[in-house]
N, C-alpha and C positions, 0 to 999 in steps of 0.2 A: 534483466532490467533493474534500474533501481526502487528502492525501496523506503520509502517513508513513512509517518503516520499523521495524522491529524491533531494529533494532539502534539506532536513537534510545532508543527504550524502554527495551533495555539499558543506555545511559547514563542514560537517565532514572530508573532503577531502581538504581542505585548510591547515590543520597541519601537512598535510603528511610528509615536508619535516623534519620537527620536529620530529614528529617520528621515519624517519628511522634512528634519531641518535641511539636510542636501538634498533631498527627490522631489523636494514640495513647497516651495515657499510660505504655506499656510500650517498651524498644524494643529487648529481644532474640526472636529468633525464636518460643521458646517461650511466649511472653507473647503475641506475634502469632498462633501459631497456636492460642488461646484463644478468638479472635473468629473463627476461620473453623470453617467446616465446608465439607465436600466429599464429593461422591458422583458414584457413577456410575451413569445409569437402564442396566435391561436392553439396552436396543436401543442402548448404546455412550456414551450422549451425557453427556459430563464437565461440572458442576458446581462451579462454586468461591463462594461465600458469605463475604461480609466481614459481620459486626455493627458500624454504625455506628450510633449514635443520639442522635447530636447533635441533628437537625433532624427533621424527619417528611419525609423524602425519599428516592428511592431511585435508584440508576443500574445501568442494564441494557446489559450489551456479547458482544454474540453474532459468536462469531470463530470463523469459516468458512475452514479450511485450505486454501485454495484462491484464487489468485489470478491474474494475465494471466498468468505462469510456466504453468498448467494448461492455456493456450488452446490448442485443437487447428490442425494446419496448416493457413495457411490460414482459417483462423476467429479472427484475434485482433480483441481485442477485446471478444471474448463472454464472459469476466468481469465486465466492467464495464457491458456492456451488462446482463445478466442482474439488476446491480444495481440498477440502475435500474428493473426490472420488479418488483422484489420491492415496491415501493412502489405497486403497480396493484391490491393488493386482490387477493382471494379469489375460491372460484366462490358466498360469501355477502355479502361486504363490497367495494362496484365497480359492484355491475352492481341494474337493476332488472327483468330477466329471465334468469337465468343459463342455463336451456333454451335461450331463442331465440339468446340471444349465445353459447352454446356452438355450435350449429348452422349461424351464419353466419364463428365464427371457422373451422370448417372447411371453411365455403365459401371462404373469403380464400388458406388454403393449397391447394387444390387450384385456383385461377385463377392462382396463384402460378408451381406447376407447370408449368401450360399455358404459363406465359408466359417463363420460364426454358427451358423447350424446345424454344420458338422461337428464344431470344438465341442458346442453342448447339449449334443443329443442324449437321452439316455442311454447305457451302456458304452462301450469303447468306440473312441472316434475309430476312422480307418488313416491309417499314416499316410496311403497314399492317394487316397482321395486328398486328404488335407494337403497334403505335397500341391496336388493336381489346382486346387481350388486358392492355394495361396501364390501361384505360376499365374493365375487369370487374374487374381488382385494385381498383383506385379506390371504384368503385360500392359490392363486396364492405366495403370498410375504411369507407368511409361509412354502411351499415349494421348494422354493429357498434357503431360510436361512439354509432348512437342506444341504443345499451342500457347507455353507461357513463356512473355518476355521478364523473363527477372529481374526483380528490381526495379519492378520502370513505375511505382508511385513514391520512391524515396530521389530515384534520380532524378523527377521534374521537380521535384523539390530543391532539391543542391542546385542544379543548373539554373532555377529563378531567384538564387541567392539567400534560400533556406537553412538556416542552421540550429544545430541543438536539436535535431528530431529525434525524440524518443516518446515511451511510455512507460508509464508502470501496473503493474499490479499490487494493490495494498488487499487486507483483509478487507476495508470497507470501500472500496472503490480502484476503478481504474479511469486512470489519465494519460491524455495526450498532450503534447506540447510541442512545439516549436518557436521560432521566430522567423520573420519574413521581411525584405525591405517596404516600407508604405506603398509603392506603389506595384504593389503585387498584393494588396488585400483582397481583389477579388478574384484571384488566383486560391486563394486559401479558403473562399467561402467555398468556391466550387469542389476542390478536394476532397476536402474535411465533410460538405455535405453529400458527397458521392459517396464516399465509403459508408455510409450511414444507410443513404436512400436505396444503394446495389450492392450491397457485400456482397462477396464470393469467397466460399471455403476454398480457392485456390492452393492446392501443394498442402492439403490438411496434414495430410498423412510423413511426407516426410517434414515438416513443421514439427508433426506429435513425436519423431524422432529427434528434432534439438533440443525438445521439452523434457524428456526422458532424461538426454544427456547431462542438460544443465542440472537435473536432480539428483544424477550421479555423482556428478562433480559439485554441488553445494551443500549439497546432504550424506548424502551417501559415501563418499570420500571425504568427510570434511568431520573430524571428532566433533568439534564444536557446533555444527549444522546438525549432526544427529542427537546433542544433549537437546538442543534446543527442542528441538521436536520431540524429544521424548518428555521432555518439561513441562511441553503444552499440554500433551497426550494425557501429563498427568493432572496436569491441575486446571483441564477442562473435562469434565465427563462425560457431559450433553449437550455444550454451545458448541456452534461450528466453528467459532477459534481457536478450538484444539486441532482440526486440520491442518496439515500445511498450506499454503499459499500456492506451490507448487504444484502440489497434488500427492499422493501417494502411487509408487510408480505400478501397483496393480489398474491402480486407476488410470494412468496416463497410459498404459497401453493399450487400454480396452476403449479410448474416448473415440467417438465415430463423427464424422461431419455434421450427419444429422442433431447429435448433442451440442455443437455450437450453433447450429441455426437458429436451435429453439431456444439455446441460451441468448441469443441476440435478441429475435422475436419477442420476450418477456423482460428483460430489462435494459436494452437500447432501444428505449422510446423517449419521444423528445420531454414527456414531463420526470424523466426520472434522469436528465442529462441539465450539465450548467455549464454556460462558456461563460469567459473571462478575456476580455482584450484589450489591451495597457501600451499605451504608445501612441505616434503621431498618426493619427486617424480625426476623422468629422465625425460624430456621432452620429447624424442625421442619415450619412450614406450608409455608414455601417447598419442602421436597424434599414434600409431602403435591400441593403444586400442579403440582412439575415432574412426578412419576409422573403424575398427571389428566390434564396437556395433553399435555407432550412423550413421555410413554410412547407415544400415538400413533404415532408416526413410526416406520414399521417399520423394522425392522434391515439392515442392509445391510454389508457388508465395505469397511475404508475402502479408497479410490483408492491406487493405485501412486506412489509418486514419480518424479520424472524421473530419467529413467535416464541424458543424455547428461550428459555431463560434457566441458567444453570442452578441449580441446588447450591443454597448453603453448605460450604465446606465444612461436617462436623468435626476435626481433627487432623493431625500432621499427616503430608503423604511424601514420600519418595520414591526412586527411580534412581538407577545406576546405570551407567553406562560401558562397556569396556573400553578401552584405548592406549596405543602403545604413545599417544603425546603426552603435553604437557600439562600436570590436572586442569579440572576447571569445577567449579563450584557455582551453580545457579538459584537463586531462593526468589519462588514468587508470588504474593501476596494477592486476595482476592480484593477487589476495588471497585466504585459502582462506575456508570459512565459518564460522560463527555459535558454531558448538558446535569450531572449534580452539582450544588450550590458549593459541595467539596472538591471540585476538580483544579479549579487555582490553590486549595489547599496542600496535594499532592504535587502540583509543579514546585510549589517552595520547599518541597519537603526533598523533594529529590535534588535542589539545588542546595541546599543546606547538608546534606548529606554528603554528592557525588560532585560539587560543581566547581571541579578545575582543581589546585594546589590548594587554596584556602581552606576545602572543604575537610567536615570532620572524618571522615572515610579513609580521603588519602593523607592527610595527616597522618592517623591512627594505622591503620595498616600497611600503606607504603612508605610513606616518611619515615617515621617513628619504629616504630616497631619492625618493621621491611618483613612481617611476615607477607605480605601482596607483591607481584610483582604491579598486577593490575587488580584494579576494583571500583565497583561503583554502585548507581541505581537509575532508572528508569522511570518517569513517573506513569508511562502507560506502555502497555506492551498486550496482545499484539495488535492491537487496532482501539479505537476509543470509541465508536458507535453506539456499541453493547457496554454491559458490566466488563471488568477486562481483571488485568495484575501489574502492582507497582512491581517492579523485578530489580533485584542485584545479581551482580556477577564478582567472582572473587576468583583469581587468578595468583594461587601460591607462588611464593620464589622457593627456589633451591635451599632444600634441607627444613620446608615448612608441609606440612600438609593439610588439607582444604580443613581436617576436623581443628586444627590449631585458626583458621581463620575462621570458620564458621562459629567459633564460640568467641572469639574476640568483637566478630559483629554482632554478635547476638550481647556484647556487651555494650558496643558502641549504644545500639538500639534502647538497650533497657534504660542505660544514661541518658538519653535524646528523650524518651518517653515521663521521664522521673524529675528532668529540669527545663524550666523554659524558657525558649530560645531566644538570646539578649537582641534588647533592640538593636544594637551594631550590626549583627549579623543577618538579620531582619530586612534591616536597609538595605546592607549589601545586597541581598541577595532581591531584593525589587530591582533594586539599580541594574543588577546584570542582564536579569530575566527581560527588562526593557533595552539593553543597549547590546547584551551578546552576539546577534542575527542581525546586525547594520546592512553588511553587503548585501544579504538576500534580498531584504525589501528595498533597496535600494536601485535595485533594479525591474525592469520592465515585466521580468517572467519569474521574479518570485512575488512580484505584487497579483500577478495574476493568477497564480497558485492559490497564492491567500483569497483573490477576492472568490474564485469559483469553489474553492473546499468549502469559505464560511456561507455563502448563498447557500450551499446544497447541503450543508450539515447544520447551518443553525438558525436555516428560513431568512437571514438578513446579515448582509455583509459588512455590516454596520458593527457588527461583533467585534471586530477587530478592534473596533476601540474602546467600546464597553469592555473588553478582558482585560485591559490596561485598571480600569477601576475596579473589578475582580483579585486583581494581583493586591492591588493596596491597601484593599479591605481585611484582607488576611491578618490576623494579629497572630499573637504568639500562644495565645491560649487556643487558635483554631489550630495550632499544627500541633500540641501535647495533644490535642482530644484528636485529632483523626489520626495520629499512630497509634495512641493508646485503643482506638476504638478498631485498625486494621493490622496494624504489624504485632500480630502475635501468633506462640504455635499452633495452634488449633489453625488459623488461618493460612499456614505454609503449603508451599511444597518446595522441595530442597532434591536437586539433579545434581549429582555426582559422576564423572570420570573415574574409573579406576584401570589398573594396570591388572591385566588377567594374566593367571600363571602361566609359562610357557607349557605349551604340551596341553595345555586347557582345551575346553568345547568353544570350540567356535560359534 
């Protein structure tokens, strides 16, 4: 699935008012908050309503506070795997016996059991018990499957002229999204509130086998996918966003059904969930529909936050990688989070920095100098909830190596840090940071992204336009004090590619 962050959103949410000159005919706050309506059902679950009606279309985005950041120890992955499950139908939409396939998925777990109790008993399993007992898994999952129709909560979807069904998994959340024609909205309340009120670890098992896959082939196959993660690995020690998002693949083979029920059970509850729906709709039916379905969902107290919070980084760290591609050079910088008075300070810093051909980055090392083929920076990576790291990537050309570009950024840096940044550049780079992301908000299901991210990360959607006066406020002495006070060595950690000798240890 794909993958984004919140704090994109936050940049992307800074040209809104630029936008609504085509999406909105109005474009201060109070004219915008014209077309919305918002409520809260009893049982927690927050509502945000855009009236569009340009088109007879509607875009539906359900953002689930919870994301790999939530996974328990030892169990990562089970965010994203659980996503994946949420697309297996109901105990009425999936299956054409939901008795008998309830009855043999607890035959599967309890051979499970048996068979996990073998792996870790004390002293030597027996092979052919295990042989014997992983034949009954088998069997069990092979008669289950005959009771599931595949596919059949994505195909009522296309067939009532659904499109864009996807989801994601981020570090701090996972979402759902589509679009639907208007007069299929309560078509999508019933869905969307089924899956919620019946989940079914339907096909857990081979699911946790695509999950596997895709972590071989995005990570594990992928040079650039394993610095990445060795990057986190390093320059997180104790927060949970040095995990993959994925999972680690010990962990993704050991995850069991019962580990996403109770992952469901403690953070898909309706106070810890926020919908968003932008399009030609009445407000009035819409909150008449969400009391009908989603009042359903009984009330629960939302999840805890993480409570660890990572140690001050005393000094430089690295990590190497081997790989027979093309180098790649990572440096990433500790930073606080989302909701500090510094967090519009780091979006200009990374746009001044990395933003497009003007910027001094690629100028200096691609342009100019051509020691880059690619390079740039990030201003939050891997999620913005928590403290996180501004991050560069530096991508030598032929006949350059990462140590000739890491010390050319580390020059760029000390210059950026030593002189402050002229008002031209300044401007520019407002002006962008508001007009970059036109098409997204521009439309029905990037506004509805933006509205349920900012409801459920910053208590009030209203964000979106206050970060417009966040960006402006920024002068040029707030971006020399927050590299000077973040981008230094003691603050790094720096991921290396290298080529290992032939005939080396693997």
């Amino acid at each position: 699935m794909a993958k984004s962050s919140v704090t994109s959103a936050v940049i992307a949410a800074s040209v809104l008012l630029v936008s609504l000159t085509t999406a909105l005919p109005a474009q201060d706050l109070k004219a915008f908050e014209k077309r919305v309506t918002e409520f809260t059902l009893p049982n927690g679950l927050k509502f945000v309503v855009l009236e569009r009606h340009d088109a007879p279309v509607v875009s539906f985005h359900t953002y689930v506070n919870a994301g790999s950041v939530d996974d328990p120890k030892g169990k990562t992955g089970l965010a994203h795997m659980f996503e994946h499950i949420a697309f297996k139908g109901t105990d009425t939409i999936g299956t054409t016996n939901w008795a008998a396939e309830k009855t043999v998925l607890a035959q599967i777990e309890r051979a499970y059991d048996q068979l996990e109790a073998e792996r870790h008993k004390i002293g030597t399993p027996d092979p052919k018990k295990l042989e014997a007992l992983q034949a009954a898994v088998d069997q069990a999952i092979e008669k289950a499957d005959a009771y599931v129709v595949p596919n059949l909560y994505p195909q009522i979807i296309e067939e009532n002229g659904g499109v864009g069904m996807n989801a994601e998994t981020q570090e701090d959340s996972t979402e759902y999204f589509y679009n639907f024609p208007a007069n299929r909205v309560e078509l999508w309340f019933y869905l969307e509130s089924a899956r919620f009120l019946h989940p079914v670890t339907r096909e857990f098992y081979k699911e946790r086998s695509v999950v596997r896959e895709e972590r071989r082939m995005r990570t594990e196959s992928s040079p650039d996918g394993k610095l990445f993660e060795q990057m986190l690995a390093t320059a997180m020690v104790a927060h949970p966003y040095r995990e993959p998002t994925v999972g680690w693949g010990s962990d993704i083979d050991n995850l069991r059904a019962a580990d996403a029920e109770a992952f469901f059970a403690k953070y898909y509850v309706p106070a810890n969930m926020t919908i968003a729906i932008v399009g030609d709709v009445d407000p009035t039916k819409i909150k008449a529909l969400a009391a009908e379905y989603f009042g359903r969902l009984a009330k629960h107290p939302a999840p805890p936050p993480i409570v660890t919070v990572e140690p001050r980084q005393e000094g430089p760290r690295s990590v190497s990688v081997a790989s027979p591609a093309q180098p790649v050079e990572l440096l990433a910088y500790h930073r606080p989070d989302q909701k500090s008075p510094d967090d519009p300070v780091f979006d200009v810093i990374a746009d001044i920095l990395s933003g497009g051909r003007t910027s001094i980055i690629y100028k200096d090392l691609v342009r100019d100098k051509r020691l880059s083929l690619d390079a740039g920076a990030t201003a939050t990576m891997p999620g913005g909830k928590y403290p996180n790291l501004f991050f560069f990537y530096l991508v030598p050309s032929q006949g350059h190596t990462a140590e000739e570009n890491e010390k050319e950024l580390d020059s760029v840096i000390a210059n950026f840090k030593s002189t402050l940044v002229d008002d031209v550049t300044l401007a520019r780079t407002k002006t962008k940071t508001r007009a970059g992301l036109i098409r997204q908000l521009d439309s029905n299901s990037g506004l509805a992204q933006l509205l349920s991210s900012f409801q459920a990360n910053f208590g009030d959607w209203r964000k979106l336009f206050t970060s417009l006066d966040d960006i402006d406020k920024v002068t040029a002495a707030d971006v020399q004090r927050v590299a000077r006070e973040y981008l230094t060595p003691d603050n790094r950690t720096i991921a290396t590619t290298y080529r290992a000798p032939e005939g080396g240890a693997k």
